[in-house]
C-alpha positions as CSV (number, residue, x, y, z in Angstrom):
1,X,-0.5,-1.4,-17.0
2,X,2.5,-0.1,-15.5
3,X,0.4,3.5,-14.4
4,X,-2.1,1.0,-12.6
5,X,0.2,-0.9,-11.0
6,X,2.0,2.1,-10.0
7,X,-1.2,3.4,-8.5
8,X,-2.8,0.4,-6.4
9,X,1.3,0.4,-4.9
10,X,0.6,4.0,-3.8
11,X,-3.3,3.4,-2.9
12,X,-1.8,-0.1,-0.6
13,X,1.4,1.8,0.6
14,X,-0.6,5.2,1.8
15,X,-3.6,3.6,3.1
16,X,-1.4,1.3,5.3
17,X,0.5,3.5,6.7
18,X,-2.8,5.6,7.1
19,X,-4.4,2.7,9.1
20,X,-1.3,2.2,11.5
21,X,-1.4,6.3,12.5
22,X,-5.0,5.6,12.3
23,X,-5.1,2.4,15.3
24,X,-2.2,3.9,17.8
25,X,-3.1,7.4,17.0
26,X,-5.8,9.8,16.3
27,X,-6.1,10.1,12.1
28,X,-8.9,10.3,9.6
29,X,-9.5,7.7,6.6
30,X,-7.7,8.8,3.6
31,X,-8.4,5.4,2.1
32,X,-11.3,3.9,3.5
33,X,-11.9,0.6,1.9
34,X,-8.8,-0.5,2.4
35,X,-9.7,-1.0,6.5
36,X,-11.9,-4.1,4.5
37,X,-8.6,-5.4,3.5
38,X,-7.2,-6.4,6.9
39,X,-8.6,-8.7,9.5
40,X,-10.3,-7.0,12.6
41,X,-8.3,-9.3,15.5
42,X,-4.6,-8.1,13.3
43,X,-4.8,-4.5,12.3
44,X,-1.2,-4.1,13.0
45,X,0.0,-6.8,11.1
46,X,-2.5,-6.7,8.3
47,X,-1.4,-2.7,7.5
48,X,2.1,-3.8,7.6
49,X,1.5,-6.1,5.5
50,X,-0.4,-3.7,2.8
51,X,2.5,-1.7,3.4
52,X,5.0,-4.4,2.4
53,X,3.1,-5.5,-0.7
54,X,2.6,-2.0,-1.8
55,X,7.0,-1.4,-1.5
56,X,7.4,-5.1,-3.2
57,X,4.6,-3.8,-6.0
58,X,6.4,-0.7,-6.4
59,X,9.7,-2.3,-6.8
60,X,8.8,-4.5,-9.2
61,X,7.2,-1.9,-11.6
62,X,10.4,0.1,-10.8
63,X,11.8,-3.0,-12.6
64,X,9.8,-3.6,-15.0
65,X,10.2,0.1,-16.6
66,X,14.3,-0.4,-16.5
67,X,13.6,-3.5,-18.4
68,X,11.9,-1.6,-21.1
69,X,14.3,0.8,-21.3
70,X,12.4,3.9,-20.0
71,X,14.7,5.4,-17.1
């Protein structure tokens, strides 16, 4: 559980940041689907906000393997 969680933080945290360089720059789709994700009228806010879920995802798996004891 903690491998998936783990990925679908990266897969939120990359494709966001992907989509932002993607909108103000020139960039190609690493991740798609995850354009599907976010509203057409707020793509700005809507990858920052991928981005900030993936972080807060991460973190909390971060936790959850120092509460199991694995380091």
């Amino acid at each position: 559980m903690k491998n998936l969680l783990g990925f679908v933080s990266f897969v939120l945290v990359v494709g966001g940041i992907n989509g932002l360089l993607v909108d103000h720059l020139w960039g190609l789709h690493l991740f798609g689907f995850v354009r599907y994700l976010v509203p057409a009228d707020h793509r700005t806010v809507g990858y920052l906000a991928l981005i900030a879920v993936g972080v807060l995802l991460a973190a909390g798996t971060a936790l959850l393997d120092r509460r199991s004891g694995r380091d």
